[in-house]
Every structure is written in structure tokens, then in C-alpha cells.
C-alpha positions in Angstrom: 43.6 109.3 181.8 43.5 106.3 183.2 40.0 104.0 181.5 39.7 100.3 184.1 39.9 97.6 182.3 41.9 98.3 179.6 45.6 98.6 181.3 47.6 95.5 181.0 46.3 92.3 183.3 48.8 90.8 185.1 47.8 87.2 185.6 47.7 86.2 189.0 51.5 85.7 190.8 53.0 82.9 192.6 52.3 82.4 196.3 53.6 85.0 198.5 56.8 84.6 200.1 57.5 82.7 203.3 61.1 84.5 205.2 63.0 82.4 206.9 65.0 83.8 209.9 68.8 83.1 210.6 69.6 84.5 214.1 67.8 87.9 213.7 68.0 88.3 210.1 65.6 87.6 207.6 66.3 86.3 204.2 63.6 85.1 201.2 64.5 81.6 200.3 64.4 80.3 197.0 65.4 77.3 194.9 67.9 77.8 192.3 66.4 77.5 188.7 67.5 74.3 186.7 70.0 75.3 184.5 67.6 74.5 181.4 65.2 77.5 182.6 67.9 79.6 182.5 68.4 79.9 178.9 67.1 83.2 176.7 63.5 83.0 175.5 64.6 84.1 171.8 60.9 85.1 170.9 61.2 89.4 170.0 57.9 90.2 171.6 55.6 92.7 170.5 54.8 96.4 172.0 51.0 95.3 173.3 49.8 98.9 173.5 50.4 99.5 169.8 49.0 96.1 169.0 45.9 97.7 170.5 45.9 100.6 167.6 45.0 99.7 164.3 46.7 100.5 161.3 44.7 103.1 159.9 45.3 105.0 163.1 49.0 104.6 163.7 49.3 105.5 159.3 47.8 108.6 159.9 49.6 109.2 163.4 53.3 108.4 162.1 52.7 110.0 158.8 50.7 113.4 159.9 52.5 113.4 163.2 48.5 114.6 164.6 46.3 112.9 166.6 42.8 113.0 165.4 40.5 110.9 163.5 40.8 107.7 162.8 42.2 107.2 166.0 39.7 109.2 168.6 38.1 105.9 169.2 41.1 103.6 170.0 41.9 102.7 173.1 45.0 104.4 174.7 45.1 105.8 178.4 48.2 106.5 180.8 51.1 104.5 180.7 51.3 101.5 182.9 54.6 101.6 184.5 56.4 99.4 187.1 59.8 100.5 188.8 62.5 98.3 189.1 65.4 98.6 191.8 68.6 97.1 191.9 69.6 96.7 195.7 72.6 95.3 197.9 72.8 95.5 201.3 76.5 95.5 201.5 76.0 94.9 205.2 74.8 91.8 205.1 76.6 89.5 207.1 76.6 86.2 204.9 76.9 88.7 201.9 80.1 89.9 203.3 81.7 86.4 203.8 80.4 85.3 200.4 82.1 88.3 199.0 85.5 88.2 201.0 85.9 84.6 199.7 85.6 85.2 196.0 88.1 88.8 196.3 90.0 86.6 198.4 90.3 84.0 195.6 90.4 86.0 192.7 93.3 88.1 194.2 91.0 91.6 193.4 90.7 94.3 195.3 87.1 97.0 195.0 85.8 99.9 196.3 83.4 99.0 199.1 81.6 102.4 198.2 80.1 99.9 195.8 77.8 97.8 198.6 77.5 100.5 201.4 73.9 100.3 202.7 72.7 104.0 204.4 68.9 102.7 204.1 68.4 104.9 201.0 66.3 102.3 199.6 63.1 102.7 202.2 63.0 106.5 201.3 63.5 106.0 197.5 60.2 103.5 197.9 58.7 106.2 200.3 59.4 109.3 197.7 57.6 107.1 194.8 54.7 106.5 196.6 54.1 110.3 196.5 55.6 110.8 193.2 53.9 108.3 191.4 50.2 108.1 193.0 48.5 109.0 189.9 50.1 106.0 188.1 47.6 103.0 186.9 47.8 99.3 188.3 51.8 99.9 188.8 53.9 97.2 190.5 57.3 97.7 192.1 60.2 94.9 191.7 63.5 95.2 194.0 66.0 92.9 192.0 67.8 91.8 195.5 71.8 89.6 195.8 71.3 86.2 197.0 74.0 84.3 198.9 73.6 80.2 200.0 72.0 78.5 202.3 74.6 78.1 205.1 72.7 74.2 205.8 73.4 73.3 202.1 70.2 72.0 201.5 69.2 71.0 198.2 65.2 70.6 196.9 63.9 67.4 196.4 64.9 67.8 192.8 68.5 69.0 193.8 68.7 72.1 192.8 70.6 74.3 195.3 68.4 76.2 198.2 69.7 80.0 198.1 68.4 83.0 200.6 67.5 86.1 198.9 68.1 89.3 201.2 65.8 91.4 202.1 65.7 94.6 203.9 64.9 94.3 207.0 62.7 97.3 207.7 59.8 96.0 204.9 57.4 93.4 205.9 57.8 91.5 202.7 54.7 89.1 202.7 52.2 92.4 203.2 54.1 94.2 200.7 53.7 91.5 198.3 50.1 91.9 197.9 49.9 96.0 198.2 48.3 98.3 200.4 44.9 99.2 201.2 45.7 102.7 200.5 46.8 102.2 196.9 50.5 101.7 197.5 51.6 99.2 194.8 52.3 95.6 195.6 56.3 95.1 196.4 58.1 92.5 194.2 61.6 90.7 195.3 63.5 89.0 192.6 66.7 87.5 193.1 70.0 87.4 191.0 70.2 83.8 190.9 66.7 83.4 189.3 67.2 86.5 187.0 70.5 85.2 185.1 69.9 83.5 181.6 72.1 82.8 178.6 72.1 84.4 175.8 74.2 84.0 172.5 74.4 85.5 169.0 71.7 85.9 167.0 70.7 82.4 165.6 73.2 80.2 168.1 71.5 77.0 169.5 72.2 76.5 173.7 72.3 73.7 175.4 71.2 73.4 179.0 74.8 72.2 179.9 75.9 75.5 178.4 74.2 77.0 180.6 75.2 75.4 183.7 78.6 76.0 182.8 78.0 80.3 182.4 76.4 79.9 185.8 79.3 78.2 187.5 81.9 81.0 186.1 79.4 84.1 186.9 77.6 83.3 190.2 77.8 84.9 192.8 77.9 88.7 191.2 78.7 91.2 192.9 78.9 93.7 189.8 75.8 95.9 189.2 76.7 96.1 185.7 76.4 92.1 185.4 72.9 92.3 187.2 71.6 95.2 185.0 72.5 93.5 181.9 70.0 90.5 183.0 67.1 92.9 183.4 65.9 92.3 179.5 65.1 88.8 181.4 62.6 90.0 184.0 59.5 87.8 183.6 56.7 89.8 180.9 54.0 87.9 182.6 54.8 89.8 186.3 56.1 93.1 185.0 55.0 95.5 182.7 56.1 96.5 179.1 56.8 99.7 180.6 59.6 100.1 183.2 61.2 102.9 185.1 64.8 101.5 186.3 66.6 102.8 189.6 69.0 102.0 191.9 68.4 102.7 196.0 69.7 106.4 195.5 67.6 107.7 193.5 64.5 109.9 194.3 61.7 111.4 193.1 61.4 114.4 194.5 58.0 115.6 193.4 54.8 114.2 191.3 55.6 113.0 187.8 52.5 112.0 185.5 53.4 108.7 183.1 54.2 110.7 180.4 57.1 112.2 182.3 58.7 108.6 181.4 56.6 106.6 178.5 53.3 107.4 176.2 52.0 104.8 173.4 52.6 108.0 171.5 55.4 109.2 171.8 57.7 106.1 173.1 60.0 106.3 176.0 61.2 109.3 177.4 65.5 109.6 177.5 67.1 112.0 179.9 70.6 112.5 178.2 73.2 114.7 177.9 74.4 116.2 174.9 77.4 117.6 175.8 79.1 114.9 176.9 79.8 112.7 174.1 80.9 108.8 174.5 83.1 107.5 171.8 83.7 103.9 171.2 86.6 102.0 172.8 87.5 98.8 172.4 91.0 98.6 174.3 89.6 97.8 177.7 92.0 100.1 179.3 89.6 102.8 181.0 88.8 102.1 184.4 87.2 99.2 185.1 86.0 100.3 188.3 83.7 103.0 187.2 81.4 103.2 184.0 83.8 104.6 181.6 85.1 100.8 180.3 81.7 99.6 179.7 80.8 102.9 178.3 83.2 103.0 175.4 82.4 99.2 174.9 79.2 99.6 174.4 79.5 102.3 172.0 82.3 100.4 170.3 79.6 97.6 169.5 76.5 100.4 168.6 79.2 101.8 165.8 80.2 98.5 164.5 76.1 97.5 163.8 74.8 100.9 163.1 77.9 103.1 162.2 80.7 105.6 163.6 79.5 108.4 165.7 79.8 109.8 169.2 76.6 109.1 171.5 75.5 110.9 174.1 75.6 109.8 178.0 72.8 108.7 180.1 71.6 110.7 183.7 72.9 108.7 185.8 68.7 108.8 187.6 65.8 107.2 187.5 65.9 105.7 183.6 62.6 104.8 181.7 63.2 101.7 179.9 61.0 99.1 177.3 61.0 95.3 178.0 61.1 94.4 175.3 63.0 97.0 173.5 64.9 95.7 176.4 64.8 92.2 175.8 65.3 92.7 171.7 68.9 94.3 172.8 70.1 91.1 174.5 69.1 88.9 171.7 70.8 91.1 169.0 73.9 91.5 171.2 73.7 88.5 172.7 77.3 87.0 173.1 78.4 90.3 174.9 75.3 90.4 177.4 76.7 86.6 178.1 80.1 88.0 179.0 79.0 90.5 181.2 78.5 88.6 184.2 82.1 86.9 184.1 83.2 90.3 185.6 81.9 88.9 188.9 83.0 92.6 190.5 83.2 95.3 188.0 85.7 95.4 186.3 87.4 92.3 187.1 87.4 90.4 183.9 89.4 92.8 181.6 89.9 90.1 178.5 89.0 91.5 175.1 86.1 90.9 173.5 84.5 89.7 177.3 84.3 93.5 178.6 81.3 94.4 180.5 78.4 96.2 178.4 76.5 99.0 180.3 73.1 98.2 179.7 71.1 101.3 180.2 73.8 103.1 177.9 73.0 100.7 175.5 69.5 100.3 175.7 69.0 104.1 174.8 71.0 104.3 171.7 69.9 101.4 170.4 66.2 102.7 170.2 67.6 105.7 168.9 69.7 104.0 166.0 67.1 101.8 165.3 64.8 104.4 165.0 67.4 106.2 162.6 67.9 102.6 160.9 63.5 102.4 160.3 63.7 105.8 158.6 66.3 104.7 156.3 64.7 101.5 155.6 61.8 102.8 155.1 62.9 105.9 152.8 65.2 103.4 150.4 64.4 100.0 151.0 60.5 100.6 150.9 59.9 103.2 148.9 62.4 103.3 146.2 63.7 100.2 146.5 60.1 98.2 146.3 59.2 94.6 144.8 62.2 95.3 142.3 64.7 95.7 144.6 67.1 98.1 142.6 67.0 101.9 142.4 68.2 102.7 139.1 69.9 106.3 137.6 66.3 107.5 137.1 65.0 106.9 140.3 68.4 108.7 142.1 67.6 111.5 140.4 63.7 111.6 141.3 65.5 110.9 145.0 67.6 113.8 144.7 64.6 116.0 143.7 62.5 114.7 146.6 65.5 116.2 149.2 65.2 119.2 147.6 68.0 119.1 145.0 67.6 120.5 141.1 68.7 118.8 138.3 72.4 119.8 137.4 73.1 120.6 141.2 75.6 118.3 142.7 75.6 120.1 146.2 72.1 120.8 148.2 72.1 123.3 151.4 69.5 123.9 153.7 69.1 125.3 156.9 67.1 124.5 159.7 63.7 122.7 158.9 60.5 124.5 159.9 58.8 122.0 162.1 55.5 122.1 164.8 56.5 119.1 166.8 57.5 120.1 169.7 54.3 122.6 169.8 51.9 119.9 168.8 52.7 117.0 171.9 50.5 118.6 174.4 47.4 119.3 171.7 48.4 115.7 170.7 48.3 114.0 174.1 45.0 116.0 175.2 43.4 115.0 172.0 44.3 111.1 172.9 43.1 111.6 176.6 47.0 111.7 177.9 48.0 113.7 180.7 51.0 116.2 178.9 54.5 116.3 181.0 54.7 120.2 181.6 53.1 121.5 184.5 51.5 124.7 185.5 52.8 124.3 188.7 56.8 123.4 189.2 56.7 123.2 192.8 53.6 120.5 193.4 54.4 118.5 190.3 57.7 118.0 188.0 58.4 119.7 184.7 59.1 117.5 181.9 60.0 119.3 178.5 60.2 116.9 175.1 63.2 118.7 173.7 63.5 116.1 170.9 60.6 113.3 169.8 61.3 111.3 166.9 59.0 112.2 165.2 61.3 114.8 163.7 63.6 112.1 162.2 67.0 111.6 163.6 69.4 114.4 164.4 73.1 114.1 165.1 72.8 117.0 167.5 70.2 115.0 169.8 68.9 118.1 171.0 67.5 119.8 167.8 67.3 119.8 164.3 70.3 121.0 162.4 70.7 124.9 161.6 72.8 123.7 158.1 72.3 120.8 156.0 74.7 120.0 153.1 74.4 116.9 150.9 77.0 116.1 148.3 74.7 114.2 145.2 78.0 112.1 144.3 78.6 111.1 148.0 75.6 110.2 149.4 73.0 109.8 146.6 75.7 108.3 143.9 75.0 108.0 140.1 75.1 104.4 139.7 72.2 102.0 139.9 72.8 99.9 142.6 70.6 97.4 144.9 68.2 99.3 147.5 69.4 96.9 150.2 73.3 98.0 149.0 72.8 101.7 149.1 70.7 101.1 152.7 73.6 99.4 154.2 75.9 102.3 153.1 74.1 105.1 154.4 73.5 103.5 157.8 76.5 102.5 158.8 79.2 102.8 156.0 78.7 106.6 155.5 76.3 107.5 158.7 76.9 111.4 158.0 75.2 111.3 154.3 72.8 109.1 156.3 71.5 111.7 158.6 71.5 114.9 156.3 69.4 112.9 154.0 67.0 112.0 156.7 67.3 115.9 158.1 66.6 117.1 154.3 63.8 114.9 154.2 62.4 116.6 157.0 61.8 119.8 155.3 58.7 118.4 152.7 56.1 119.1 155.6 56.0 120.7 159.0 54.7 117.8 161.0 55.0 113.6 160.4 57.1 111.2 158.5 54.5 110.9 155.6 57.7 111.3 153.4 59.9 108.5 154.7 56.2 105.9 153.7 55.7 103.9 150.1 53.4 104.6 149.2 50.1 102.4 149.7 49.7 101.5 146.0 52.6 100.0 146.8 51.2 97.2 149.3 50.7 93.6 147.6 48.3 93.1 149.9 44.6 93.9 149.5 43.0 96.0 151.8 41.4 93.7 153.9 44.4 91.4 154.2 45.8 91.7 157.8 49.1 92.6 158.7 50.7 89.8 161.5 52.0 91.6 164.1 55.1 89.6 164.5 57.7 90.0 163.5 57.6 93.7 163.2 61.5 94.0 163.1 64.0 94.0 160.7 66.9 91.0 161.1 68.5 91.8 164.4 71.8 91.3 162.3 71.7 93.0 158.9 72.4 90.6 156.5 74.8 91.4 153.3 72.4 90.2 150.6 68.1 92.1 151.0 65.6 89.9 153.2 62.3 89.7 151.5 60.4 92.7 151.1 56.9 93.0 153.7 53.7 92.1 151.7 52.7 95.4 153.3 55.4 97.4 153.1 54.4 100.7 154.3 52.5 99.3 157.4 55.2 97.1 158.2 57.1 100.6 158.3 55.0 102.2 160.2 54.6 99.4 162.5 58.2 99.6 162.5 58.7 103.7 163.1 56.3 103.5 166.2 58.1 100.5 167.6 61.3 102.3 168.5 59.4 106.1 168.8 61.0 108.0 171.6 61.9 111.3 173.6 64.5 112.8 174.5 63.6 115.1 177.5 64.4 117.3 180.3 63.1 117.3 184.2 64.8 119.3 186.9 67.8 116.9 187.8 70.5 117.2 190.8 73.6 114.3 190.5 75.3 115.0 193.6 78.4 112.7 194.2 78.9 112.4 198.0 82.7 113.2 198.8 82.6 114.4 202.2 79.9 115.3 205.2 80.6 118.9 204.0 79.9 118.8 200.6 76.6 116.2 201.4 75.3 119.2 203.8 75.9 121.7 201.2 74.0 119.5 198.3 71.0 118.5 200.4 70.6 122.2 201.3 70.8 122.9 197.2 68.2 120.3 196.7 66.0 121.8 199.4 66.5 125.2 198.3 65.5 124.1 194.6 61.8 123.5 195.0 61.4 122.0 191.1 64.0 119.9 191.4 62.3 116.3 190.6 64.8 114.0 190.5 67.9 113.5 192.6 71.2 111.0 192.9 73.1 111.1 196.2 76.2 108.7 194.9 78.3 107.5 197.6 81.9 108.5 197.4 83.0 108.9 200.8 86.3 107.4 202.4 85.6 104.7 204.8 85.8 106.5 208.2 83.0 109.0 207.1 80.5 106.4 206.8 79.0 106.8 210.4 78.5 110.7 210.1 76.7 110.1 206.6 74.4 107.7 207.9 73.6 110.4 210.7 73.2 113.1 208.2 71.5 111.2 205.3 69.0 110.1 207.9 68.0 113.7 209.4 67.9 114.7 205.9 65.9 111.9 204.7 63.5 111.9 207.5 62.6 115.4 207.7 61.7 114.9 203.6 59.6 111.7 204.1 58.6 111.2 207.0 55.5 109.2 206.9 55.8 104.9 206.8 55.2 102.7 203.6 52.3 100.9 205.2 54.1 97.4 205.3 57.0 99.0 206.6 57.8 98.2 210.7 
């Protein structure tokens, strides 16, 4: 339901672009930012749309898991969301001599697969115009390479001039400001102004640290290294709110903002839970590919939040938090930093400096921190409180609360007896939220919520467990220890005792986390006291001895909970890798043929010689789907 007025306003943007023509191709110059604005913003910014909600409504939402009253007055509506592409024309002439030079100096070879251009791009912007036409005050970015002025010419305050391509079929100073028809205003960004510093959590940089990261990571020509710069896209132009994808990717049919993000329920994660990524630290899986950063990245999740194997990422359009987004660089800041110095992927294999995959990352980390609230919450909060200890007592009042009886040193359960699932589309009505399934698979995409967090945390990402069994001695212990000690252990040191305790938990009520919440007797605040808003986080590195406890602890945690809330969900989804003109015919025909299909990845993985005949093919294909023109496109 979109309500005017009360979506985010963007303040007004910077002049519209002027191109500048070399020969017959035009470019977007720029001037390079000093190095001094190209240092991190270390600020953790808020969630706006739940600032919007007060706290008596997000208590009862988080702990009853229902939306009613008090929150029928408050002000939530349809998701604002902005896509953001990341796009190379590989064609590019001066992109092509910049890129020779630098494999031609560091003495590495890459697949050009990597910057092939077959003008996907214009029909992934055309397919979003149709998919997304229901979508409130939405912008769209295209994060663009940038190669130098071939004059040299320097500003007057001498900062390097640099031209930003473009593609050459979009009229990019009508574009800038939007259509008369309601087709969102088009966005370029370059990597050169995109690229900031960031360092471990707490470390001071210096502008001259900064100019010397740029001088070892500019030019990229590594995806990974731009995508692990999008936590710095500029809040003030782009929403809170993001959907993420790369020029082949496409949205093959209507998909309603809650097919991606709701204040509710948090962002939506299209995963797959049956292939598991384990951590790995060697650096010896191909650098070339994902699989390097992968097991990177989940090398550094289970060193912060515990062992475990996490589950991959559609490689499709990816909804994404800013500054979830932006939180994530700052708490793993030093390895964002190294990133870039793989100027191709891949190419700088030094341990400790491997490339992180961002998106990867940026989904399990909600997810863990999410698990990490819960336990907080549950230990810290509750039992824990202004004294800070949990005593022999209070274990055994925990071990009752999970369900076990005195003298019983093992508890089993089976499968908790939840209405979540059942109660998001009652829920979304009730808020004035357009639901994800449809009536209708064929005119508008099907998007099931086969997991919302709501329901805890559950190892099997796809549902709760069918058998829960907690050993007293292991996971509850019978010694009085700190809260902040036995929270620490159950995250991360013993992560197994940490989930069936949250899964046990589960089982006091059929709907909300009520049971995770201290109670609020236990604030030291009075009623009218306000909460700040900021921060609403706990340290981004967990310290070894307890930070103070919230004056307010249970709406700090439920402040908390809703800050990392999210989905893990299903639409109709076709990856089809592009080996040969054969197997592309034979895909395109499977995505026709599949009328709910919504969203589809055509990854190029041809040999060289085919590239001609795949142009040809895409094109007909591509054509025949979308044939009518973006309205600033020549």
C-alpha cells in the first residue's frame, strides 16, 4: 500500500550529468575524490522505517509475533526499494587497453567471460520496468568501471579527471531525471568514487592511508572488489532498501516489495539449503570463480559467531540492507580493505588478504546476528540482568523454562508447534502490506516465506527441527558463572547447545519471541524515559569482559531482534550457465515454456569463438521477450 508522503525523501541530487564524447563513444566524466573523502563513515546507521514504529508496537509485534493493536495506527506502507547493477562493458575500447596493461604487468592471465558485453543490461532495465511498476518512489543505480582521461587532465584542485562508461544505447542525462511514464530515474556511479577504506573496528585512518590503498587497488577489474564497496553507496541518494544485480539477471514477471523487504518481516534471502559452504582459510580453491571467497568468508563468519556450515546464495537478483550492509564492512573491516588488492579475481592469493564475497556474507551475517540477539537477549537480558551473573538457582529455573524437570539431565523434544508461516499474510494485510503469494503465477511471481525469523534460528535454514536434544551438563552447566561468560560460549564456543536452546525455547507459545524478552520490570528506566535509537547494536567485536547492560533492556532487545528480522524465501528461479549455442537454445526455450518462472541468470560460459552466434541468439530471444524501449533509450 503505498500512503504519499510517508516513503523515504531523497533530498534533491547533484546536477545531471554532462557526457563527453571521444570519437563516437560516450563516457560520464568525473573527478576523482580526494583521498580524504574516501575514508569509511564509521557511524552504524539506523533502520529509518523502524525508527518510525514506536516501542509499544514493535514489543507487542516481536513478542506476539501479530500484528494488531497498538500498532494499526503507525505508519508502515510498501517497501521502498532501489536496484543496484554492477556493469562492465568489456568492449570498451579504453577499458580494454587499461586492462591489457595491468595483466600485462602483473604477469596474470583471466577469463574474458568475465567482461563480455551481449547488451544484457538494457533488457534487465527493460524487464524491471514491468516487474517492478507497482514499486513506490524507486531509483535505479548502475555502479559503472571508469578508465582515465586519455588528455590527463587534472581539476583545478588536482585531483585526476577519469571517464565513467556508459552504455551507449541509454540517453543518460534524460534517464537521470525519470520518465514521464513512471519509469524510475537512472543513476551512474563509478568505481573510482565508490572505493573507501575501511579498517578494524576502532582503527584511526589517515587520508594518506588512504591514498596509498587506492594506488594498490585502482583500476579493478574484479567484481568481487566492486561489490564489496557497495556498503559505501551514498544513504542520502539510495534507499535503505536495495535489490542488488548484475546485467544478467531478469525479472521475468511482477514482484510486489514484499517479494524482497517488509518493515515486518526484514529482507527476504533466496538460499539454498542443500549446498552447504564450509569455511576455508587456505586460499587454495579457485580463485577465478566464487568458491575462494566463499570459504573465506565463512572462515571469518565461524571465527566471530561460531563453527557451522552456511548455506549458498542464488546466484539472482539479491535483496540487500544498507546499512545492514554498511554495519558488515565496519565489523569486518580490514578484510573488506583487502578485497580490492585482487585487482582481477583472484589475483592476490596472500593469506589473510583473500577476497571476501560480499553478498555471501551480507546474508549470514543478518542471520547470525539475528541468532546472536536471541541469545543475548535470552541470557544476557533476562537472566543475566543488572547483576550480571546467573547463579545455580537461576540455571535451574533456565532449565525449567526449556522444558526440562528437576533431576533430568537430558531434555528431548520434537518439532515445535508454530503459526508463523500461516500468520504473514493475515499479518501483512492487517499492516496494509501487499503479501508475496499470488493468486495468479503466470501475471505476477510466487514468493513463499519458507523460514522468517521470527521462529528463532534453525540450523536446518529451511524449518524448525523435527528432534531437539539438550544435554543440562553441556549446554546449561551447573556452575554459576557470568551471563556475559555463558553468552559467549553458547554463540560461538559451543554453537550446537546454542541453537537447540533457542529451538526449545521455541516451544512456550505458538507465535513470537515473548520468551527470549526480560521482562519489563526489569527496565531502569521509567516509562516515559525514551529509548535513543542509536546505537541499537551490540559491540561489532564481542568483547571478553560484559559491556554495560541497556537502561532498557528489553526494548533495546527488541529494537535489536527487529533490526536483523529476515526471510528466507522461495520464487520460481532458472540459473542457466551458458556453455554452448545449443544448450542457450535449449534454456531459453525451458524459461519460455515455464510461465512462473520469475527470476532468471543467463551466466556466460562460452568459449571465445561462440560469442558472435550468442549475441545473435541472446538478441532474438531478448527481443521477442521485451520488446518495447525504456523511454530514454535511442
Amino acid at each position: 500500500m503505498h500512503i504519499p508522503g510517508l516513503h523515504e525523501v531523497k533530498p534533491p541530487s547533484p546536477e545531471p550529468p554532462v557526457p563527453q564524447r571521444i570519437s563516437t563513444v560516450v563516457y560520464d566524466p568525473f573527478v576523482q575524490p580526494p583521498a580524504a573523502q574516501s575514508i569509511v563513515n564509521t557511524t552504524v546507521r539506523p533502520i529509518k522505517a523502524h525508527n518510525a514504529l514506536s516501542d509499544e508496537c514493535l514489543d507487542k509485534w516481536v513478542a506476539k509475533g501479530l500484528w494488531g493493536e497498538p500498532c494499526r495506527h503507525s505508519m508502515v506502507q510498501d517497501t521502498q526499494i532501489d536496484l543496484v547493477y554492477v556493469w562492465v562493458n568489456g568492449s570498451d575500447t579504453l577499458h580494454q587497453e587499461a586492462r591489457k596493461e595491468l595483466l600485462a604487468a602483473t604477469h596474470y592471465k583471466t577469463k574474458e567471460a568475465r567482461f563480455r558485453e551481449h547488451d544484457e543490461l538494457r533488457y534487465s532495465l527493460r524487464a524491471a520496468r514491468n516487474a517492478t511498476a507497482s514499486w513506490p518512489n524507486s531509483t535505479w543505480h548502475i555502479i559503472t568501471a571508469d578508465v582515465p582521461e586519455p588528455s590527463a587532465n587534472y581539476s583545478a584542485s588536482g585531483q585526476k579527471r577519469r571517464l565513467g562508461l556508459v552504455p551507449q544505447w541509454l540517453d543518460i542525462a534524460c534517464a537521470y531525471q525519470g520518465a514521464d511514464n513512471g519509469q524510475p530515474p537512472i543513476r551512474l556511479q563509478h568505481d573510482a568514487q565508490l572505493f573507501h577504506l575501511t579498517g578494524k573496528p576502532g582503527a584511526a585512518l589517515r587520508p594518506a592511508d588512504a591514498e596509498d590503498w587506492l594506488t594498490k587497488i585502482l583500476p579493478s577489474f574484479n567484481s568481487h572488489a566492486v561489490e564489496s564497496q557497495l556498503p559505501h553507496l551514498d544513504p542520502e541518494i539510495v534507499s535503505e532498501s536495495i535489490v542488488a544485480l548484475n546485467d544478467d539477471q531478469f525479472m521475468l514477471l511482477s514482484l510486489p516489495p514484499s517479494a524482497f523487504h517488509t518493515t515486518l518481516y526484514g529482507q527476504v534471502f533466496r538460499v539454498d539449503s542443500s549446498l552447504l559452504v564450509a569455511g576455508d582459510p587456505s586460499g587454495s580453491a579457485d580463485g577465478g570463480g566464487e568458491w575462494r571467497s566463499l570459504g573465506w568468508s565463512a572462515h571469518l563468519l565461524n571465527e566471530r559467531f561460531g563453527m557451522r556450515k552456511r548455506p549458498y546464495m542464488h546466484h539472482n537478483a539479491r535483496a540487500l540492507s544498507l546499512p545492514l550492509l554498511h554495519e558488515l564492512s565496519l565489523a569486518f573491516g580490514s578484510y573488506f580493505a583487502a578485497t580490492p588488492l585482487s585487482q582481477f579475481r583472484g589475483s592476490h592469493n596472500v593469506a589473510d588478504e583473500l577476497e571476501v564475497n560480499t553478498i555471501f556474507m551480507a546474508t549470514q551475517y543478518v542471520i547470525e546476528r539475528h541468532r546472536e540477539a536471541l541469545l543475548w537477549s535470552w541470557i544476557v537480558a533476562k537472566w543475566g540482568g543488572a547483576s550480571g551473573m546467573i547463579d545455580r538457582e537461576q540455571k535451574e529455573r533456565m532449565w525449567r523454562e526449556l522444558g526440562g524437570g528437576e533431576g533430568n539431565s537430558t531434555l528431548t523434544l520434537g518439532k515445535a508447534d508454530r503459526t508463523t508461516a500461516d500468520d504473514v499474510e493475515m499479518n501483512m494485510l492487517m499492516a496494509g502490506l501487499q503479501p508475496p503469494r499470488s493468486f495468479d503465477e503466470e501475471r505476477q511471481a510466487d514468493t513463499a516465506y519458507t523460514w522468517v525469523s521470527m521462529d528463532g534460528y534453525s540450523p536446518l535454514f529451511r524449518t524448525l527441527p523435527e528432534k531437539i536434544v539438550l544435554d543440562h551438563t553441556q549446554c546449561i552447566g551447573a556452575q554459576a558463572e557470568p551471563a556475559w561468560d555463558m553468552f559467549l560460549r553458547l554463540l560461538r564456543d559451543n554453537p550446537s547447545c546454542g541453537d537447540n536452546i533457542i529451538s526449545s525455547l521455541i516451544h512456550s507459545s505458538r507465535s513470537g519471541l515473548d520468551v527470549f524478552l526480560p521482562g519489563a520490570s526489569q527496565t531502569s528506566a521509567s516509562a516515559s524515559d525514551p529509548l535513543p535509537f542509536e546505537p541499537i547494536i551490540l559491540p561489532l567485536e564481542l568483547p571478553t569482559r560484559a559491556p554495560a547492560l541497556p537502561r532498557n533492556p528489553r526494548t533495546f532487545a527488541v529494537r535489536l531482534l527487529m533490526r536483523y528480522a529476515y526471510v528466507l524465501g522461495d520464487s520460481p528461479t532458472i540459473f542457466m550457465p551458458l556453455k554452448s549455442i545449443m544448450q542457450g537454445e535449449r534454456g531459453l526455450k525451458t524459461a519460455d515454456a515455464q510461465k512462473s518462472v520469475a527470476l532468471l541468470c543467463i551466466n556466460d560460459d562460452l568459449k571465445d569463438g561462440d560469442q558472435k552466434a550468442a549475441n545473435q541468439m541472446l538478441k532474438t530471444w531478448f527481443q521477442k521477450r521485451w520488446p518495447e524501449k525504456l523511454q530514454c533509450e535511442s
